[in-house]
Each structure stands twice: as C-alpha cells, then as structure tokens.
N, C-alpha and C positions, 0 to 999 in steps of 0.2 A: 471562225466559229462554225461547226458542225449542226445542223438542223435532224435532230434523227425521229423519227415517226413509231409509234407504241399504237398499239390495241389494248385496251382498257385493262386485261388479263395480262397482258405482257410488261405493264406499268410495277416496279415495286413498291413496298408502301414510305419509302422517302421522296419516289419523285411523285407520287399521288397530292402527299403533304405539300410540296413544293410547289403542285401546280396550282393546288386550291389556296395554299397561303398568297401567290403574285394575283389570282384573279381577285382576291379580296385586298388585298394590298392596293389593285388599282381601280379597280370596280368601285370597291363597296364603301373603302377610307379617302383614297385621292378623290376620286369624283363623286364622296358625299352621297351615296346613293346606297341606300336599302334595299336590297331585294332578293329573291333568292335565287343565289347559284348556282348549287347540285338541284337541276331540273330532270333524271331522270334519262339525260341523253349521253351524259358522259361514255355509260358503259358501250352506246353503240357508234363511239366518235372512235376517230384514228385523232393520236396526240400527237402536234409535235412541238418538240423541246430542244432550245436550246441554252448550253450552260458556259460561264465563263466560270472555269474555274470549277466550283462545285457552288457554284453560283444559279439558279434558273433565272435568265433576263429576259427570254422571248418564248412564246408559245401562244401556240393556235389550235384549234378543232376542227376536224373535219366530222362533215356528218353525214350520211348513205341519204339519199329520195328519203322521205315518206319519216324523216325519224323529228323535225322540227318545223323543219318547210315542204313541201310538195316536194323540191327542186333540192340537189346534193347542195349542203351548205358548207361553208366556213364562216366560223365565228373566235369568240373571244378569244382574238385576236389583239393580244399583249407586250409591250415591251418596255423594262423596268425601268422605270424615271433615270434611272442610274447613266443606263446603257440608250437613252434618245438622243441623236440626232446623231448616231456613226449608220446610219442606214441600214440597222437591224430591221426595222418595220418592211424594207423593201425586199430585202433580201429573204426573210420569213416569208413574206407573201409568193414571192419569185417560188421558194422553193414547194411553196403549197399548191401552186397551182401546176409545176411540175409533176409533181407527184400524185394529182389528179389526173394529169393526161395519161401516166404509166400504169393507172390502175383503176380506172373508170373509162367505158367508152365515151363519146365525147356527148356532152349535155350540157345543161345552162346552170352554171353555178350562181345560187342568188346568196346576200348578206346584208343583214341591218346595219347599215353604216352609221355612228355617229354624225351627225348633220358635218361637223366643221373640219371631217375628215374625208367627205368627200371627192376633194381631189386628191387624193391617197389614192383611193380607189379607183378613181378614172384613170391614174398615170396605169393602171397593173389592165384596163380594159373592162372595165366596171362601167355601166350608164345606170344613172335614177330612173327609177317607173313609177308614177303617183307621184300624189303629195308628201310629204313630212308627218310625220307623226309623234307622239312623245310615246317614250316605250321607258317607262322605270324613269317617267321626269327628265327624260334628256330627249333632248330632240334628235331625231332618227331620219334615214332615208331608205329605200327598199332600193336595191341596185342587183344589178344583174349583169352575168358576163356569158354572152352567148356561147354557145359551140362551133367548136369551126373543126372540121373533121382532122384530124392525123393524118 
C-alpha cells in the first residue's frame, strides 16, 4: 500500500469525494457523532491517501502552525473498518510523521487523540498533557510529540 500526500488544489474531485465520504463513514455514521467536518482547514492541510484498489482505506491531515492548533497538527486520522488490524493505522502514522521531518523543520507536533487510542499514539511518541476532555461527545486526550532535531 502506497501513502501518497495531495495539497488541497492538487486533490481531484474523486478523491475529495472519497475523502470526505471515509471521514463521514467513520466519524459521523460508525461513531454516531454529529458534527461538522469541513471546518475551513482542509484547504490548508497536506492529504494523505491511501487506496487499495480504487478503494480509499486510510487517510490523514496534516496542518501548518497556526491553521487549528498553535502547534503543526495531524489529524483525522482514518482507517476503513474494512482494512483494521493489517497495521494500516501504523504504517499511515510512520509515514506522516516521515513526511513531517522532510518538510517542516523540526517542532512539536500536537493531536486530539481519541481517549481509547491512546496508546496508538504513545507507540508513534505521542505523550498526553492535561486532563481529558469531551470534543464532539467523545472523550479526547491532547498529546504531543516533541521535536528532536534531524
């Protein structure tokens, strides 16, 4: 499986559909949660997507300082019920925060973790700061992965 990374203008309008159909597929229908999606940041995320087939199973966002957090984020961060537990989830992340070091100098990448996925996120070098929170009725954690220089 190939991870390949889009700029919002460089997305055409199938794989737009395709992204915004799995984040609602698993967001909004599996985990019974309402809320809204298209927040405005899309256009200034790097996407990456990957396809089995012409399938989209996994996909993530990245987002520049200053565009949701203080701090460059990655977020919805997805992988299709279909395609769980061949180590897409790890493999996506591997490949996200690669592609962080080759194109950001190095800083503290933060993300709202799912409460019950936090040690997902510790295995990749993720730590919690604060308490929990609920964000859209799911219980949340604020996690950070420091910089460590190149």
């Amino acid at each position: 499986m190939t991870f390949i990374p889009f700029n919002f203008s460089e997305l055409n309008t199938q794989q737009l559909y395709d992204i915004l159909q799995l984040r609602s597929e698993v967001f909004v229908v599996e985990q019974d949660c309402v809320y809204q999606d298209i927040d405005g940041c899309d256009q200034k995320a790097t996407h990456i997507l990957a396809y089995d087939e012409k399938v989209l199973v996994a996909y993530a966002r990245i987002l520049p300082p200053k565009t949701y957090f203080k701090e460059l984020s990655i977020g919805r961060i997805i992988v299709k019920e279909s395609h769980r537990g061949k180590a897409i989830g790890h493999k996506l992340m591997a490949f996200c925060l690669v592609f962080i070091s080759k194109q950001f100098k190095p800083q503290t990448i933060k993300l709202s973790a799912q409460e019950h996925l936090k040690s997902f996120y510790e295995y990749h070098g993720f730590q919690q700061q604060g308490v929990g929170y609920l964000e859209d009725g799911i219980p949340h954690v604020a996690m950070y992965r420091h910089a460590t220089p190149n």
